[in-house]
N, C-alpha and C positions, 0 to 999 in steps of 0.2 A: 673558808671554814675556820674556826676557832679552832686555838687547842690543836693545831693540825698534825703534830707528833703522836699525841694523845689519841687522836682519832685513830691513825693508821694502826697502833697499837694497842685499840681495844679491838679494832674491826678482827685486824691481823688474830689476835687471838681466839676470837670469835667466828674467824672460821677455820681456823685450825683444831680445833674441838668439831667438827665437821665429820672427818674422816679418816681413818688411820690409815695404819700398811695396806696397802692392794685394794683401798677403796676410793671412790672419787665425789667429790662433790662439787654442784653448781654453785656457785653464784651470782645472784640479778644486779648489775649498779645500773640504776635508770634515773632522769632527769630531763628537764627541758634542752634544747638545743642550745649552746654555752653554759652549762651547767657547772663541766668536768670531770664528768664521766668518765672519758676517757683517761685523762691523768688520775685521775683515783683508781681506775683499775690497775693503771700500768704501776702505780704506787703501792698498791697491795700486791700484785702478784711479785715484785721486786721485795716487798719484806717478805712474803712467806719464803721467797726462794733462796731471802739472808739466811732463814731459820733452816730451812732444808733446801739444799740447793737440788732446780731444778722438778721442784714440784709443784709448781702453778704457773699457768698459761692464760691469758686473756685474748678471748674470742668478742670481736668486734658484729655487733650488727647491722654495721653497715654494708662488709661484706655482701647482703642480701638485698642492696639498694637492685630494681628493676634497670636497668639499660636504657640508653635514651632509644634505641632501637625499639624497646616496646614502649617507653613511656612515650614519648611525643606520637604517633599513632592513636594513643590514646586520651591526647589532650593531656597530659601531666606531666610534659617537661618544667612549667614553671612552680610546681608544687611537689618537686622532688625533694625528696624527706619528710612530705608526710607520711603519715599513716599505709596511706594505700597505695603508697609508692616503695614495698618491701615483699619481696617472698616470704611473708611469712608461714606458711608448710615448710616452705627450705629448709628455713632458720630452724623450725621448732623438729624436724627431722634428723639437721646436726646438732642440736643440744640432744636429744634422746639417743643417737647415736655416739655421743663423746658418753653421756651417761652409762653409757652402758659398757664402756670399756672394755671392746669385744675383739681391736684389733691390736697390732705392733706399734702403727701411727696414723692420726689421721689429718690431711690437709683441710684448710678450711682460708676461703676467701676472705682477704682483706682490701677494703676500699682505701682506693688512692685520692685524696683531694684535690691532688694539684692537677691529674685531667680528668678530675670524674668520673670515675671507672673502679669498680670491682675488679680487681685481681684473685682468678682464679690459685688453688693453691699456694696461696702466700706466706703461708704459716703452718710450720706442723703440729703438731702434739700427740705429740709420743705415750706410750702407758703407763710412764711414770709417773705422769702429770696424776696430781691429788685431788688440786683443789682448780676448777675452771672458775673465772672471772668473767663472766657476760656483763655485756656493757651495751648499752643502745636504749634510745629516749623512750620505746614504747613497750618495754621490754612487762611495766604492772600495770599495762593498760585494759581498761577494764571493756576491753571494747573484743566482740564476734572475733576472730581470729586469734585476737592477741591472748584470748584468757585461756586457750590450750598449750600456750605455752609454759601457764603457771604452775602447772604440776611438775615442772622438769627442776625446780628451784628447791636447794636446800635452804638457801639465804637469800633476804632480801634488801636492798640499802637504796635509800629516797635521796637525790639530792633537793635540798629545797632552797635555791635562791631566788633572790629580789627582781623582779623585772626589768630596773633598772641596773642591775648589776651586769643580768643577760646581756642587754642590748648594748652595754658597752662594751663586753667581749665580742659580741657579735660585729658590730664595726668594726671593731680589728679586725676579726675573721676576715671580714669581706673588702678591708680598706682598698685593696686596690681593682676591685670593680668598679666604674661610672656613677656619680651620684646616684642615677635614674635607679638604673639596676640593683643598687645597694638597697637602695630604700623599698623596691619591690619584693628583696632577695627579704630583706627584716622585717618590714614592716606585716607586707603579705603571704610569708611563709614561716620563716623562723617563728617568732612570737607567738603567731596564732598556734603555730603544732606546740610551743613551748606551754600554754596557755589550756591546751588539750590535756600534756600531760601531768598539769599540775590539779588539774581539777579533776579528772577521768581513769584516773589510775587504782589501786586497789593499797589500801595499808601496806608501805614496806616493815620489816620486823626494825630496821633501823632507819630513823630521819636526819638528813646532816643539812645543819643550817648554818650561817656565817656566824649569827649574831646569838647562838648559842650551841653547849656541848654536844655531845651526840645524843640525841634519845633513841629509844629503843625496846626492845622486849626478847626475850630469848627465842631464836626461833626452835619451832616446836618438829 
């Protein structure tokens, strides 16, 4: 991303006009698989929580990846992290649930990369929490499931990188798996879901690109 100071503090401020005392807002960061998603959410909820400590949480939806227990039964261990490889009811039952900020805390699963596994309860988020940071590739995807989740969003943010940028992150990702499997793991999975959601997805209010500022539109 350009400008990357710039970025975190117009987003930061722009979701901070969100929500005040004792209210809570979502936010969607989606992008292809090596995007960075995840580090921009962790990046934003670390400045709002400069500005007010303690008031933004980032909820992972990977958390909601399916278990190889039900995915290989179902022919879709090799196409884990696609689309149809997530609960999404889960997912879109704990965003409406965090929304609604009805309890003291609520736990919410986070996935572990290094053995592939959702971890139940891994993260809390307490009632203090302001502003939630959603992060996951198919989070404006314009596709049967995934568009009921679009109502649970007060903001939205695109990452839009270069394909070849992907795929070099994603080698790293994967460097130490076997040629064979890496190239399976990228070529026939990562890329094509990345490729899903850059064409398949629905306008975010904000687009963040390398090779320029942030665009965007207030959202409404």
């Amino acid at each position: 991303m350009s400008g990357e100071r710039d970025t975190i503090e117009a987003l930061t401020a722009a979701i901070g006009a969100l929500a005040g005392p004792g209210q809570r807002a979502v936010v969607a960061v989606a992008g292809a698989p090596g995007s960075g998603k995840s580090t921009l959410a962790s990046r934003l909820a670390e400045a709002l929580n400069e500005a007010a400590p303690d008031s933004a949480a980032v909820l992972p939806m990977d958390g909601y990846h399916y278990d190889d227990l039900v995915l290989v039964p179902r022919g879709l261990r090799a196409r884990k992290g696609a689309p149809e490889t997530f609960d999404v009811a889960g997912f879109g039952h704990m965003l409406r649930r965090l929304k609604a900020n009805e309890e003291p805390e609520i736990a919410v699963p986070v996935f572990d990369r290094a053995i592939e596994i959702a971890r139940a309860g891994a993260r809390m988020i307490p009632r203090s929490v302001r502003f939630v940071i959603a992060e996951g590739n198919y989070l404006l995807l314009d596709e049967d499931r995934w568009r009921d989740l679009h109502g649970c969003y007060d903001m939205t943010v695109m990452i839009d990188e270069p394909e070849a940028v992907l795929r070099q992150r994603l080698e790293k990702r994967w460097r130490d798996l076997p040629l064979g499997e890496r190239r399976a793991k990228i070529e026939g999975n990562d890329l094509p879901n990345g490729r899903r959601v850059m064409t398949g997805s629905i306008a975010a209010d904000y687009t963040l690109s390398p090779a320029a500022p942030p665009a965007g539109r207030p959202p409404s």
